[in-house]
FIKOLZA-1660 file (N, C-alpha, C; in steps of 0.1 Angstrom, whole numbers, plus 5000, padded with zeros to 4 digits):
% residues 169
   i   px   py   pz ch aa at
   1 4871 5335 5078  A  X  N
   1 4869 5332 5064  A  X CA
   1 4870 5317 5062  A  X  C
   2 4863 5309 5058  A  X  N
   2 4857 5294 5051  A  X CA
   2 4867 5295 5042  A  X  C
   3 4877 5282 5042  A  X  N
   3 4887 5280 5031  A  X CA
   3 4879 5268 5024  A  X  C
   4 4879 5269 5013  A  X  N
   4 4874 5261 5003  A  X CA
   4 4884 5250 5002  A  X  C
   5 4882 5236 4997  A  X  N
   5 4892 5226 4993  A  X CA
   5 4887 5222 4977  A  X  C
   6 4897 5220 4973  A  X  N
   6 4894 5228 4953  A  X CA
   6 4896 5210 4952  A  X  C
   7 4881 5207 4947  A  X  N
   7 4877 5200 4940  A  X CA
   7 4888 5190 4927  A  X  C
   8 4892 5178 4926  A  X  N
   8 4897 5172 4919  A  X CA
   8 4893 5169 4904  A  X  C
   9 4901 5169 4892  A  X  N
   9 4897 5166 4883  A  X CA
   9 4900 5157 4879  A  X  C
  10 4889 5149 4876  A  X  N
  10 4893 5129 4874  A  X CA
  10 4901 5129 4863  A  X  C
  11 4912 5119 4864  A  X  N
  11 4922 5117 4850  A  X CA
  11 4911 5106 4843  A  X  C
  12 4908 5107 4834  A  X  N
  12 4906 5098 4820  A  X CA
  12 4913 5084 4819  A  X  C
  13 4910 5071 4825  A  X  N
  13 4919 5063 4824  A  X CA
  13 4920 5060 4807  A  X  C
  14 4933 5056 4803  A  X  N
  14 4933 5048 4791  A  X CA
  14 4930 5033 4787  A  X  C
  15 4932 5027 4775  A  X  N
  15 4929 5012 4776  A  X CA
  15 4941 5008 4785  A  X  C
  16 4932 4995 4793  A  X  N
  16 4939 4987 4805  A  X CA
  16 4943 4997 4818  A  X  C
  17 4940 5004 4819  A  X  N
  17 4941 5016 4833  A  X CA
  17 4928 5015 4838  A  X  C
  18 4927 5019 4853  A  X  N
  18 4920 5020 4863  A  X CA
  18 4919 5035 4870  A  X  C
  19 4908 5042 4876  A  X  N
  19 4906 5054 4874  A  X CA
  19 4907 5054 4893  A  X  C
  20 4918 5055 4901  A  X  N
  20 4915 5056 4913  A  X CA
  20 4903 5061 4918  A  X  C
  21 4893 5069 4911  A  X  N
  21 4881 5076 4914  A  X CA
  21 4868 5065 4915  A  X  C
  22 4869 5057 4907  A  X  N
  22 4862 5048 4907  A  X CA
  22 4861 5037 4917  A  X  C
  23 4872 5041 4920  A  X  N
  23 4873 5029 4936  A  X CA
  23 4860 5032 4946  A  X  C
  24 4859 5019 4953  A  X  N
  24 4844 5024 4966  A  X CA
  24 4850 5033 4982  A  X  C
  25 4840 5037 4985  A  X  N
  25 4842 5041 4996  A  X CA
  25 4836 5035 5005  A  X  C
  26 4831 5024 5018  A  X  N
  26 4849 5023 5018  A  X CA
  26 4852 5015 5011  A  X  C
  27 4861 5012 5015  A  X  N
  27 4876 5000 5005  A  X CA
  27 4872 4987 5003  A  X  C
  28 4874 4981 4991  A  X  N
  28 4872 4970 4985  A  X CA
  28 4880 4964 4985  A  X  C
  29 4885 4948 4991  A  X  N
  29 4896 4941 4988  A  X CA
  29 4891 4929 4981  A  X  C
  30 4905 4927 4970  A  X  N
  30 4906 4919 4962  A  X CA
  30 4918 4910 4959  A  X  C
  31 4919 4898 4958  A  X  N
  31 4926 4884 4959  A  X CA
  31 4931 4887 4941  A  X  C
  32 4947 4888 4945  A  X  N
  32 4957 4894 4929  A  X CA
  32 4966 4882 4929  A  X  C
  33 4970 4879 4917  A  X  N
  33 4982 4871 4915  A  X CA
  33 4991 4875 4906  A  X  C
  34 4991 4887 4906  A  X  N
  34 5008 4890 4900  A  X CA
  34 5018 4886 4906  A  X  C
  35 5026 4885 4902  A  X  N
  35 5042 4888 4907  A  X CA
  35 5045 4899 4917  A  X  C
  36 5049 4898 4927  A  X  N
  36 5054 4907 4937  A  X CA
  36 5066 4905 4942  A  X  C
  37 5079 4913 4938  A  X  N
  37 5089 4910 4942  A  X CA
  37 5095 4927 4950  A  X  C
  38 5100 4925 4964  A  X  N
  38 5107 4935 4970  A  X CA
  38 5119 4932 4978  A  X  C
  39 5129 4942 4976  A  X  N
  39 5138 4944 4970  A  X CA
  39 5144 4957 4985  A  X  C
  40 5154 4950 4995  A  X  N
  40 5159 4961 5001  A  X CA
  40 5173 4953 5006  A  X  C
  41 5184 4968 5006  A  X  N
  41 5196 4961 5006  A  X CA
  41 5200 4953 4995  A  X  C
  42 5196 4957 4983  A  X  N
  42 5202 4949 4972  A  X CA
  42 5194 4934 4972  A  X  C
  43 5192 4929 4983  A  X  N
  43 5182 4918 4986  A  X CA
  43 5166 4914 4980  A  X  C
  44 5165 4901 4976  A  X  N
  44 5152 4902 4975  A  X CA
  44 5145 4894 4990  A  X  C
  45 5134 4910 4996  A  X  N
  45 5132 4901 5012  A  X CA
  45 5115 4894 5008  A  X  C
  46 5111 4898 4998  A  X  N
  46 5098 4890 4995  A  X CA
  46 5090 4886 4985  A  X  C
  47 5087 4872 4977  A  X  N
  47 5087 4873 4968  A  X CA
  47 5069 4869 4966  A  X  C
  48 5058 4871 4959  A  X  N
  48 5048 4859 4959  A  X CA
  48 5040 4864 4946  A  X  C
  49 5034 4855 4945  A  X  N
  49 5020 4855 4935  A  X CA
  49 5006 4855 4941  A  X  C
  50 5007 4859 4951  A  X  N
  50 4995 4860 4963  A  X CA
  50 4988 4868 4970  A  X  C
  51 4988 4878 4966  A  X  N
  51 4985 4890 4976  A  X CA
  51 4969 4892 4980  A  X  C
  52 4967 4904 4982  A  X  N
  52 4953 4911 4982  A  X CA
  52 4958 4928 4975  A  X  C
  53 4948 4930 4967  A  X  N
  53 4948 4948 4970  A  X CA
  53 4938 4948 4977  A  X  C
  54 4940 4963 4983  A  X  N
  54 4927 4971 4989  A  X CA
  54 4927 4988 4982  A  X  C
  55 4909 4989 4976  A  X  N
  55 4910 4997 4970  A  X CA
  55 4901 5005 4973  A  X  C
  56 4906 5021 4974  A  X  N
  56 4893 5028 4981  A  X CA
  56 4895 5045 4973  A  X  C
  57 4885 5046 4972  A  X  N
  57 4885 5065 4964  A  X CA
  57 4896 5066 4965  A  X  C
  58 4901 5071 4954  A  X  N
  58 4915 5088 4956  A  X CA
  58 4926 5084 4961  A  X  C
  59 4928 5065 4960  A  X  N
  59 4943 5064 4967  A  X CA
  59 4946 5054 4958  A  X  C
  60 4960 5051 4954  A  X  N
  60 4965 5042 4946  A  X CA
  60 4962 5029 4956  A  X  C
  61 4962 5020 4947  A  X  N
  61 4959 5002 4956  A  X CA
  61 4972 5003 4964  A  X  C
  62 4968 4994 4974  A  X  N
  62 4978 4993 4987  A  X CA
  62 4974 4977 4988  A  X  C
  63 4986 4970 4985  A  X  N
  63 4990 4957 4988  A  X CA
  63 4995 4948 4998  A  X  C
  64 4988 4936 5003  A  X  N
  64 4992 4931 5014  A  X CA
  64 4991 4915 5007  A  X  C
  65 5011 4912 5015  A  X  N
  65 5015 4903 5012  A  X CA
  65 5014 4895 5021  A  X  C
  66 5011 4881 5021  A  X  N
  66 5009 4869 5029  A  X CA
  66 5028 4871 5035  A  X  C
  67 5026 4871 5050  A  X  N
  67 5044 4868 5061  A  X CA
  67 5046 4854 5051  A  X  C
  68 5043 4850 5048  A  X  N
  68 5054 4839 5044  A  X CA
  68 5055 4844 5035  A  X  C
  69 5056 4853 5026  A  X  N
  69 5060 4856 5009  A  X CA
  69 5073 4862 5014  A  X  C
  70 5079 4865 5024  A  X  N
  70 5091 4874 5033  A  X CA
  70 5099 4864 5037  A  X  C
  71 5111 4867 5032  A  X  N
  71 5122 4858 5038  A  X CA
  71 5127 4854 5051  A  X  C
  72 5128 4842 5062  A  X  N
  72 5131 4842 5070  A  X CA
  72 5136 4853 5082  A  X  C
  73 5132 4859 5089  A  X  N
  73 5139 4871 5093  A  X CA
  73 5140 4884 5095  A  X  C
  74 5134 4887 5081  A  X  N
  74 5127 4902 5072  A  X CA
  74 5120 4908 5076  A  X  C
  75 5111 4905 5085  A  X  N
  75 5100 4911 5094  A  X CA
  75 5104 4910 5106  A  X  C
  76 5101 4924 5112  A  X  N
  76 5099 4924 5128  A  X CA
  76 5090 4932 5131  A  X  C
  77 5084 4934 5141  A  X  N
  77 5078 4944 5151  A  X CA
  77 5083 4959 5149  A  X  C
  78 5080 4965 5147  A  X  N
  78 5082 4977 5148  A  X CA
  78 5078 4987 5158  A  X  C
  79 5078 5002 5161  A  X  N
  79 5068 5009 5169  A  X CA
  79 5059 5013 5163  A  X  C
  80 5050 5016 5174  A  X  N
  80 5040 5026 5168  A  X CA
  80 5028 5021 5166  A  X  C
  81 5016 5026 5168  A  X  N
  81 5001 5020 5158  A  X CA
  81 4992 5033 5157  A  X  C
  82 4986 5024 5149  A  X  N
  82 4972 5034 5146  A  X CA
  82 4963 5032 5143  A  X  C
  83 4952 5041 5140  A  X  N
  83 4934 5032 5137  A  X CA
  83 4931 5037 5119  A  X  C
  84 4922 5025 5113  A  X  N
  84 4920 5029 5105  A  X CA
  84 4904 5027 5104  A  X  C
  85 4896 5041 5103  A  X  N
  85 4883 5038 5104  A  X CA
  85 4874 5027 5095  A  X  C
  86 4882 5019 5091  A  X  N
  86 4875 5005 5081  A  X CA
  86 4880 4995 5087  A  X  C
  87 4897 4989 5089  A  X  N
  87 4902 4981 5088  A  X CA
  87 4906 4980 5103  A  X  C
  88 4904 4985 5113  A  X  N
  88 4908 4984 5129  A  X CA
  88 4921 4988 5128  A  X  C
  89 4928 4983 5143  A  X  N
  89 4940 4989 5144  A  X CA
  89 4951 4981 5140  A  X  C
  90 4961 4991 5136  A  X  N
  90 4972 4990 5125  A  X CA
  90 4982 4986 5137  A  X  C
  91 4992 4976 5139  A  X  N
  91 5004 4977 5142  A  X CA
  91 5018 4980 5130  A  X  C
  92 5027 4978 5134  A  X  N
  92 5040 4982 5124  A  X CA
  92 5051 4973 5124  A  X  C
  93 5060 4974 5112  A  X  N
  93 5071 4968 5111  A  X CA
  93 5083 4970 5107  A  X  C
  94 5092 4966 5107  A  X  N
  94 5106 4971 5106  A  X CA
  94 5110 4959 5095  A  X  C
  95 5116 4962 5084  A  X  N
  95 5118 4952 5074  A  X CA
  95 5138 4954 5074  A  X  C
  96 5141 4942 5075  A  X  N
  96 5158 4939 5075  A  X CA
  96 5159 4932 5058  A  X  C
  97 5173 4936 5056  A  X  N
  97 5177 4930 5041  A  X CA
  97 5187 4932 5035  A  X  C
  98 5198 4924 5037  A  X  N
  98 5208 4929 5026  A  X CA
  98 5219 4937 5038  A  X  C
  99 5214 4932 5048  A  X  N
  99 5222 4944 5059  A  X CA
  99 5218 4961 5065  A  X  C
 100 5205 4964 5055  A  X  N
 100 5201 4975 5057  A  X CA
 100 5187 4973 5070  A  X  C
 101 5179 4980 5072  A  X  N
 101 5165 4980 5077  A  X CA
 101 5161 4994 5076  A  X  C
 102 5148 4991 5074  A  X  N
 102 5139 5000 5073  A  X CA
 102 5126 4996 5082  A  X  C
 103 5129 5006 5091  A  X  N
 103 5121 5011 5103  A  X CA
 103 5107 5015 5103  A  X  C
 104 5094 5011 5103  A  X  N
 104 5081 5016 5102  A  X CA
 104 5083 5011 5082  A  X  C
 105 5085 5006 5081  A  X  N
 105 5086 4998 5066  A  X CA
 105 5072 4994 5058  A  X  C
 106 5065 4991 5072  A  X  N
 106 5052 4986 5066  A  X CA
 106 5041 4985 5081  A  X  C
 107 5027 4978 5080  A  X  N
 107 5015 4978 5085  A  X CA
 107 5008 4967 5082  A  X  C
 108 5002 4961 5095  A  X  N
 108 4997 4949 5091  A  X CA
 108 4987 4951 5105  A  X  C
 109 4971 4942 5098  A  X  N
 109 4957 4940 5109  A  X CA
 109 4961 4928 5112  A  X  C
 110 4965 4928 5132  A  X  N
 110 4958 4912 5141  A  X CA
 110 4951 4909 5139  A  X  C
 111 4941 4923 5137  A  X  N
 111 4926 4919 5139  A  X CA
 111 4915 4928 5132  A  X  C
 112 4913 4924 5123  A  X  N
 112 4910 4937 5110  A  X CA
 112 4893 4930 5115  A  X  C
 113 4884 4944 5113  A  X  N
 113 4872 4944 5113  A  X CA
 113 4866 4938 5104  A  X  C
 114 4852 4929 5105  A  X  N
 114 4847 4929 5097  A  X CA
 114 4846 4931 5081  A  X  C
 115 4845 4924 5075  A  X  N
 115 4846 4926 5059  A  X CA
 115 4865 4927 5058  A  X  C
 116 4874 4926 5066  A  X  N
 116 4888 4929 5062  A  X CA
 116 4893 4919 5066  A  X  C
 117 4886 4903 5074  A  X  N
 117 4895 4894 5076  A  X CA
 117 4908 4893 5072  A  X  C
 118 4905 4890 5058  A  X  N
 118 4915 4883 5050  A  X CA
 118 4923 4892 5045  A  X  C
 119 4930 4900 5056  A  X  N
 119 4942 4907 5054  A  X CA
 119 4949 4903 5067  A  X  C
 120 4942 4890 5074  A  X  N
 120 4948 4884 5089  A  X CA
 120 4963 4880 5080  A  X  C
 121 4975 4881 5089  A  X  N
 121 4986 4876 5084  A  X CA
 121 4991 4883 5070  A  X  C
 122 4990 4895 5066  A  X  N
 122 4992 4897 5055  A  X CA
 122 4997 4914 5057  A  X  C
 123 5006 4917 5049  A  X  N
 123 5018 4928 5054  A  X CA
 123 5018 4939 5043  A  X  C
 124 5012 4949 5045  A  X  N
 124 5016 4964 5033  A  X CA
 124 5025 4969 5037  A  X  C
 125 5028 4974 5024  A  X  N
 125 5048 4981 5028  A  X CA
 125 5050 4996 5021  A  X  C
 126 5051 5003 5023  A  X  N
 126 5055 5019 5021  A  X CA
 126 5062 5017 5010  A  X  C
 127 5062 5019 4996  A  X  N
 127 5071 5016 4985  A  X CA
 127 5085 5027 4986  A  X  C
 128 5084 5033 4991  A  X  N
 128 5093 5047 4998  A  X CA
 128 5095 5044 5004  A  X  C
 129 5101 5032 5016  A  X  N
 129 5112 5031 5026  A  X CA
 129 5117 5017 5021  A  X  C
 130 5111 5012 5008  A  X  N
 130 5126 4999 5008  A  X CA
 130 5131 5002 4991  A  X  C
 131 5141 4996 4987  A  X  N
 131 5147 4996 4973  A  X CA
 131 5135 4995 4962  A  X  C
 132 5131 4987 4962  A  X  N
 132 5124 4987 4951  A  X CA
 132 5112 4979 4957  A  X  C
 133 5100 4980 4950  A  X  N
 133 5085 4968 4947  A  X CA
 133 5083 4971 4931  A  X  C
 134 5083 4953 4927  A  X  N
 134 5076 4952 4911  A  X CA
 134 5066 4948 4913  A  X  C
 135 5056 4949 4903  A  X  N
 135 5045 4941 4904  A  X CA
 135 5045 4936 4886  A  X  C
 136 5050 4927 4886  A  X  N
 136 5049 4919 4869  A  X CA
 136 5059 4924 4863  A  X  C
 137 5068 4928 4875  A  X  N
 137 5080 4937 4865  A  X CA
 137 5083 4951 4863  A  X  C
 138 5066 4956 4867  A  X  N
 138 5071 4972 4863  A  X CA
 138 5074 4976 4885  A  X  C
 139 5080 4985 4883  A  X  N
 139 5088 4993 4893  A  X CA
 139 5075 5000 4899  A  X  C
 140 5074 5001 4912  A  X  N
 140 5065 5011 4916  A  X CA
 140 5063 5022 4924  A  X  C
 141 5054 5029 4920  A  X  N
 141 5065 5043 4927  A  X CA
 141 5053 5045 4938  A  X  C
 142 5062 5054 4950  A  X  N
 142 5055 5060 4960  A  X CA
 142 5044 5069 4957  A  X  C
 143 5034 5068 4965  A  X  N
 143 5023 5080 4969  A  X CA
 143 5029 5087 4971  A  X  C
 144 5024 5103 4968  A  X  N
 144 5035 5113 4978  A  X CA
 144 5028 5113 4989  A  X  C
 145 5036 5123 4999  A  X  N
 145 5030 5123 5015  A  X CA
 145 5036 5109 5019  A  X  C
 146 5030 5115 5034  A  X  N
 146 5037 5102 5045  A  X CA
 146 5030 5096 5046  A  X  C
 147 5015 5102 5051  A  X  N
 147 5009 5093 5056  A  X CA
 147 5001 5076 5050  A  X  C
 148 4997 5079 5038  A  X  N
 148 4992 5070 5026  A  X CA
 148 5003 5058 5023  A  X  C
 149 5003 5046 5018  A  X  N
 149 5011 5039 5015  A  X CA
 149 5006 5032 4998  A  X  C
 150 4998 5041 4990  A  X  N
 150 5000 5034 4976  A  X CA
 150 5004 5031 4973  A  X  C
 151 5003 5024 4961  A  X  N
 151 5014 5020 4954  A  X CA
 151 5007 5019 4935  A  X  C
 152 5017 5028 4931  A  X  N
 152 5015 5037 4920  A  X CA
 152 5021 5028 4909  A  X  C
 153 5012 5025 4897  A  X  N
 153 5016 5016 4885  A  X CA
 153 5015 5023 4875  A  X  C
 154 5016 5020 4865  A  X  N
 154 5010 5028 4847  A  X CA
 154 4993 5023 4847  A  X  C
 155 4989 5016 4852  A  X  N
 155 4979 5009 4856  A  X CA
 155 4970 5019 4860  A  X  C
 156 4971 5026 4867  A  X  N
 156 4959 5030 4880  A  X CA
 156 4968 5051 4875  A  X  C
 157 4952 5057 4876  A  X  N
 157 4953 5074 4871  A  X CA
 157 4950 5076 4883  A  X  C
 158 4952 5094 4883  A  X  N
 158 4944 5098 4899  A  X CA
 158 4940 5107 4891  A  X  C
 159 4940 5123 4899  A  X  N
 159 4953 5124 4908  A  X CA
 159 4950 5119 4922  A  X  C
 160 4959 5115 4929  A  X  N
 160 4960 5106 4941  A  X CA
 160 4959 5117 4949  A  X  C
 161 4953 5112 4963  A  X  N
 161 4954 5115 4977  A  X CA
 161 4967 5114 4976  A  X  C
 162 4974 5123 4987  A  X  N
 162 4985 5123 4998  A  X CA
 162 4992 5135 4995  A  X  C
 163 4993 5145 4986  A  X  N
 163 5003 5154 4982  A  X CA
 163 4993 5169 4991  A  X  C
 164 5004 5175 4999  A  X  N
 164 4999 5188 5005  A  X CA
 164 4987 5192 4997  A  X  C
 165 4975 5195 5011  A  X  N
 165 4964 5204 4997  A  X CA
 165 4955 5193 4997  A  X  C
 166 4954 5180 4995  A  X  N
 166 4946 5168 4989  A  X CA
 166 4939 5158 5003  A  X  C
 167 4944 5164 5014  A  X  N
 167 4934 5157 5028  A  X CA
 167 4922 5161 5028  A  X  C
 168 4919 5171 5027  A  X  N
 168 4906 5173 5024  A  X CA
 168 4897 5171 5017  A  X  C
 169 4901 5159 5004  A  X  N
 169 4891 5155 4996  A  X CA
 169 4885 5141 5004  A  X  C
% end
């Protein structure tokens, strides 16, 4: 028996919100200057007004911060990699702060494919393994699931990829 995968029902963004549905497939990156401040160990390990999002169907924006917006130290190597069929292969990182670390913390392209240069040197972080990420202030919350790394605002509706049930959209 064919198991069906039950179709999503687009949220309605309101004024000043973003309809994660409307995002391209594939992913679109864009040059943001909010405020990005994160926050592990009581610590702030990075701070900038410089980022990128990358924005693609069905998943909250996923932000990459220029290594220097990270304090001395904050970043290491981590294990592990993986492929992303847009952006090439992913290595990992381990974020220190405040005396704590968080292990597999975040993902960053050596060598991002075509159309994704300019995420060279620049670091996404799992909002779910450090204290906190603001962006202008407001707090942001995790994608559910492991695998996805969004990052969820009052800004941007879904419902989002990542929660059991929702791979198969």
């Amino acid at each position: 028996m064919r198991r069906s995968v039950r179709t999503p029902h687009r949220e309605i963004p309101g004024p000043g919100q973003e309809s994660v549905w409307d995002y391209p497939r594939p992913p679109r990156v864009e040059a943001r200057s909010e405020r990005i401040v994160v926050r592990l160990g009581g610590e702030v390990v990075a701070d900038t007004t410089r980022s990128f999002r990358v924005l693609e169907t069905s998943h909250p924006p996923v932000y990459y911060l220029p290594r220097s917006a990270f304090v001395d130290g904050a970043l290491s190597r981590g294990d592990g990699a993986s492929m992303c069929e847009f952006k090439g292969s992913a290595g990992y990182v381990d974020l220190r702060g405040g005396g704590a670390t968080a292990h597999g913390a975040g993902w960053f392209y050596p060598s991002p494919w075509q159309g994704y240069e300019q995420l060279v040197d620049h670091v996404a972080l799992y909002p779910g393994r450090v204290d906190s990420i603001e962006i202008d202030g407001e707090t942001v919350r995790a994608q559910e699931g492991d695998f996805y790394g969004g990052w969820i605002t009052d800004a941007v509706v879904g419902p989002f990829k990542g929660p059991p049930g929702t791979l198969g959209w």
